[in-house]
N, C-alpha and C positions, 0 to 999 in steps of 0.2 A: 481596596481601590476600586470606584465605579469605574466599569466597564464603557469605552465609548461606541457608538454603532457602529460596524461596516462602511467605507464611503468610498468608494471608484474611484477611480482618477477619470474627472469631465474628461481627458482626454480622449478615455480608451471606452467609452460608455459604447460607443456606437463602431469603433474599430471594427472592421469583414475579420468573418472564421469560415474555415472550410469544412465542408463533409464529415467528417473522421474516416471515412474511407480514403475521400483524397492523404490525410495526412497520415494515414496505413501505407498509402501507394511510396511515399516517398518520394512526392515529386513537385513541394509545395517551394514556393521561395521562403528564405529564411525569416522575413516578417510575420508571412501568414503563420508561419508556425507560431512563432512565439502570442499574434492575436491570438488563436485559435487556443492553445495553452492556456491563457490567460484571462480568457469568456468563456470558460469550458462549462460553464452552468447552461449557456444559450445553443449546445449542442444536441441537447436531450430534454426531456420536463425533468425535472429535479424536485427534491424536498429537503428542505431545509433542518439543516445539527446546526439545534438554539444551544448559543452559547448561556449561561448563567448572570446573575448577576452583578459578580465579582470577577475580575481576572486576577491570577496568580502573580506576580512579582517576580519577573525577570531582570535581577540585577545586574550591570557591565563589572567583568571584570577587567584583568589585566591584557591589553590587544595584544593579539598572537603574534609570536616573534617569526620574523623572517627564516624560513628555511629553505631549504634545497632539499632536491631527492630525486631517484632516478627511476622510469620508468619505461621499459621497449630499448633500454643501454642506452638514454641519451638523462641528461639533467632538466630539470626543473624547478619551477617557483611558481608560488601562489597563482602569480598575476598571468603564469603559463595556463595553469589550467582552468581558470576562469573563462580566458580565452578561449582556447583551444576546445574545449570541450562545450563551448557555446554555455556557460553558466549562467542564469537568470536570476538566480537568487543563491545564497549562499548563507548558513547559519551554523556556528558553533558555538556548541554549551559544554563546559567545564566546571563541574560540580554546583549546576544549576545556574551558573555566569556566565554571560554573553563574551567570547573571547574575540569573535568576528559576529559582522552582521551586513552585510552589503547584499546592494539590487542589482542589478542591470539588465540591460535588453529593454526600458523602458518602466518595467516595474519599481514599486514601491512598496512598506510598511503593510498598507493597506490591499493588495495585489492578492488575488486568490486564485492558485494557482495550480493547474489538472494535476494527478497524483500519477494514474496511469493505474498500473499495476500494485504500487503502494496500499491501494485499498483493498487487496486482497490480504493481506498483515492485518488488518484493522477488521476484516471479516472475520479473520481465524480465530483475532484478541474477542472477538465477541461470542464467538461460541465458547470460550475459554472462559468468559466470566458467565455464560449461561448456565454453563457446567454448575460453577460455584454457587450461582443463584437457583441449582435443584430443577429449570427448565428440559435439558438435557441428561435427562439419567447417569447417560454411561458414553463412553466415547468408541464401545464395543455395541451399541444399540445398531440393528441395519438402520439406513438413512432413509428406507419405506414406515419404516414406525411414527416416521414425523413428517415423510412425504409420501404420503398412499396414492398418490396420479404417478410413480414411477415402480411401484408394484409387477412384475411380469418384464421388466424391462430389463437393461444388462445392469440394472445400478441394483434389483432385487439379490441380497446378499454383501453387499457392500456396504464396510462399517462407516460411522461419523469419521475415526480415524483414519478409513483411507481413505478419505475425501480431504482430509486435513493432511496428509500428506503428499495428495494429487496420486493416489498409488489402486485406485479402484480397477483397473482391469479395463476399462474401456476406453474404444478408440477416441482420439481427436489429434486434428491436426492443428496445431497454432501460429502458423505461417501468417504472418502478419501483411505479407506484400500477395502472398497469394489472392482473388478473387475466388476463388474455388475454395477453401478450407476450411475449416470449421469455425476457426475463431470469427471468418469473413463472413458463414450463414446466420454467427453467433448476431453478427451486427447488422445485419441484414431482419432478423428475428426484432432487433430494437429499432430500428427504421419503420417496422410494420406499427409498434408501438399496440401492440395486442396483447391484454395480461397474457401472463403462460406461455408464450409465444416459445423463451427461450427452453423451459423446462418440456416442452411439446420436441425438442431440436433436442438434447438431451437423450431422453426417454428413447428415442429411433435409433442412437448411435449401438452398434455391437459390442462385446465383448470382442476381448484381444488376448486375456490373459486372465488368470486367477487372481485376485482384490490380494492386496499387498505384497504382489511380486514384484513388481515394475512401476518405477515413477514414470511420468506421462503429465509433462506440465498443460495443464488447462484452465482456462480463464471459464471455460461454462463451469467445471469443478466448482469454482470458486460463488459460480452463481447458486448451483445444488447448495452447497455452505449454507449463504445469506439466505433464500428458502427456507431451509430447514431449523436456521435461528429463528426466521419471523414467525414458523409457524409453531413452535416450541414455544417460544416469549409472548405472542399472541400480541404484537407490536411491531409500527416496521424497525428496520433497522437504525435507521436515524434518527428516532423517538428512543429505539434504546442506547443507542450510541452516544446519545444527549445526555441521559439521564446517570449513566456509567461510568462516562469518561468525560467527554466536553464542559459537562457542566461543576462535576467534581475536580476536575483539574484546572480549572479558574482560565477557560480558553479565552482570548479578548476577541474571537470574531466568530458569529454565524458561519457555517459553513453546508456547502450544499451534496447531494450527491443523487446522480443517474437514478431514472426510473424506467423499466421497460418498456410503461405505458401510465398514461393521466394517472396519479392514485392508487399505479401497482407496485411492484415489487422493485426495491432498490438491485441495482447491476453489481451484484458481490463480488466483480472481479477486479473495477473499476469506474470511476466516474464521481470521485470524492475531490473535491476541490476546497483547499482552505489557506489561509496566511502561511509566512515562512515559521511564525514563533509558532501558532499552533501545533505543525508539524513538530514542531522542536517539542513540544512540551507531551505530543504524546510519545513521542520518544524516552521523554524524561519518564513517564509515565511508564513504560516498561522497563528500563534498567535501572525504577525502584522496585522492582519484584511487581507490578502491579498493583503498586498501593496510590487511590485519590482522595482526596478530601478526609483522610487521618482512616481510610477504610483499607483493607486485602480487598480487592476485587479479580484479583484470577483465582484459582486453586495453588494450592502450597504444589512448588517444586514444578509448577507451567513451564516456568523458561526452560527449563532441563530438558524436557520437551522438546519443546519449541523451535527452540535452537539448535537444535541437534536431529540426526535423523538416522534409523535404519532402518531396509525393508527385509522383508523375512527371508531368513538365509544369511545374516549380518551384513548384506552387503552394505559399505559405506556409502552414502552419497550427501553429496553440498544441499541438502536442502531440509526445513523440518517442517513445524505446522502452519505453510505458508510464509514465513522467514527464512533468510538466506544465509547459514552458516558463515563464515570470515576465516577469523583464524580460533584453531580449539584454544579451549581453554587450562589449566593445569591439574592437574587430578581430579578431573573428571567435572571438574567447573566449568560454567559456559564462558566461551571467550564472547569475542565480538559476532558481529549479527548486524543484519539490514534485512531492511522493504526495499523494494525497488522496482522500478516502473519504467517500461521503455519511453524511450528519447531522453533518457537521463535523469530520470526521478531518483530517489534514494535518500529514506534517513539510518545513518549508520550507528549503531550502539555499542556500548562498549562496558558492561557494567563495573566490573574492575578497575578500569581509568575512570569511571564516572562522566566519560563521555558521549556526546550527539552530536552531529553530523548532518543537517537536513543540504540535501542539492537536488535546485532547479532543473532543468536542461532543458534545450531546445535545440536537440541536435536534430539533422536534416533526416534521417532514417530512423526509422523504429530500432535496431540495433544493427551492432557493428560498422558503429561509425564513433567512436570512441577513439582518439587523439593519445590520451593518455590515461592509463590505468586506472579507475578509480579509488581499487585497494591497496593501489601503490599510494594516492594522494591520501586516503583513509588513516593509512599507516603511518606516515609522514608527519600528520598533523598528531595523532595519539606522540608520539616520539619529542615532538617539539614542545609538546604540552606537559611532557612524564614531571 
């Protein structure tokens, strides 16, 4: 099936966005957010994940049956959390079949929409298939082997794996509302729009702890990541992102994502913008083990990984190589698993049910502002589906 172009809604071509600090602050009216959401290419310069020439076949199944379920001890339905939690787009897939697919807030089909944090999943999956493609030696390499400007710094001694875990030892603060905090110098470093700018902010922060004691979620993390792939692969990241995933799994739309400056380095923590089905299909694309266009493109036994996490000393924690744990899985199988990106991003996985889950948001706070649970609605919808 040819592929049709990208096309905007004339409406929203020229629609006002704000800052991303303002919409850090939390104090935007509910429209700006959802523009700002929604023209997130016109926040930063960006580069372009070319979709292919084919798109994959996303067939409707059977529309999901009405249910109920309780979340915070009160009940719900669908059209509760749609609401309630400011839903902009909403998609599920059930054994590769469209069981939902609705817009709102203005969007449509066509609507390419900020990920947030989601793009840090997609940074992890690509050092995971670098791995497989022999770019990345080992996941025990230090991260100076492939980044020598962070040599003498606190990241000297720190594996690819805990960096992929967010568990290197070094400070950051990710206070999203703070002006002061690291994630806020992080965006401040992308304002100046100066290659290096972010891996210079990086490189200054101290150590805290010894490299795989301690999780310590950080979005720069996530930029050392995307670095240390592009300088591995010797491509940026959306050239290999293209070439990997977008275009092997028959994506129907170009899709864009953050650059720190004209021509530099993609924002590996965040700033990937794309359709609601593509989201969906790279979803699909991991709870097939990693497999596109008839290829393995992770390494054998990735998700087991991935999906799972401990830091040394077996301490348990909800989080793995940049995916977010759910519910375990049964002898020792992965259960479910998401991305997820504040103001409400998240695609949910479920490989067992053959389940995905992509949701919008455009809630008025970067977090905790969440109406209703979403791994209560996660779960709800797997049950209705069984």
């Amino acid at each position: 099936m040819s592929a049709s172009p990208h096309a905007p809604l004339p409406s929203v071509i020229d629609e006002p966005v704000a800052a991303v600090q303002a919409l850090y602050d939390g104090r935007l009216p509910p429209d700006l957010v959802v523009s700002t959401m929604r023209r997130y290419d016109r926040l930063y310069p960006s580069r372009t994940i070319r979709r292919g020439p084919t798109v994959s076949l996303m067939p409707a199944g059977e529309p999901l049956p009405h249910f109920t379920f309780t979340s915070g001890g009160h009940t719900f339905d669908l059209v509760d959390f749609l609401a309630f939690n400011r839903v902009a787009g909403l998609l599920v897939l059930k054994d590769g079949r469209i069981r939902h697919e609705s817009y709102h807030l203005g969007n449509d089909a066509h609507t390419r929409w900020g990920s947030m944090s989601v793009a840090k999943s997609v940074t992890s999956t690509l050092a995971g298939i670098a791995l497989r493609d022999g770019f990345i030696d080992s996941l025990d390499d230090d991260v100076t082997r492939y980044l020598p400007m962070l040599a003498g710094s606190a990241y000297q001694g720190v594996s690819v794996r805990h960096v992929l875990q967010m568990a290197s030892g070094v400070q950051w603060n990710e206070t999203y509302v703070d002006p002061a905090s690291d994630r806020r110098r992080m965006l401040a470093a992308q304002d100046a729009q100066r290659g290096g700018a972010v891996l210079e902010l990086m490189a200054s922060l101290p150590r805290i702890a010894e490299p795989g004691t301690r999780f310590n979620y950080s979005t720069g993390e996530t930029h050392i990541l995307g670095a240390l792939v592009r300088a591995a692969v010797g491509s940026p990241l959306a050239d290999y992102l293209s070439e990997t995933i977008w275009r092997p799994c028959g994506m129907e739309a170009d899709a864009s994502w953050w650059l720190e400056a004209p021509d530099g380095l993609e924002v590996g923590g965040s700033g990937i913008a794309a359709t609601l089905r593509d989201y969906g299909r790279f979803g699909q694309f991991l709870i097939d083990g990693g497999r596109a266009g008839g290829q393995a493109r992770l390494p054998d036994g990735w998700l087991d990984e991935a999906a799972t996490h401990r830091l040394v000393g077996g301490e348990q924690l909800a989080y793995g190589y940049m995916l977010w744990p759910i519910d375990a899985g049964l002898r020792g199988r992965v259960g479910s698993f998401a991305a997820r990106g504040i103001f409400g991003q998240h695609i949910y996985m479920h490989p067992a049910e053959r389940l995905v889950i992509v949701v919008w948001g455009a809630l008025p706070k970067p977090k905790d502002r969440v109406f209703i649970d979403d791994a209560d609605f996660f779960r709800a919808v797997t049950e209705a589906l069984r």
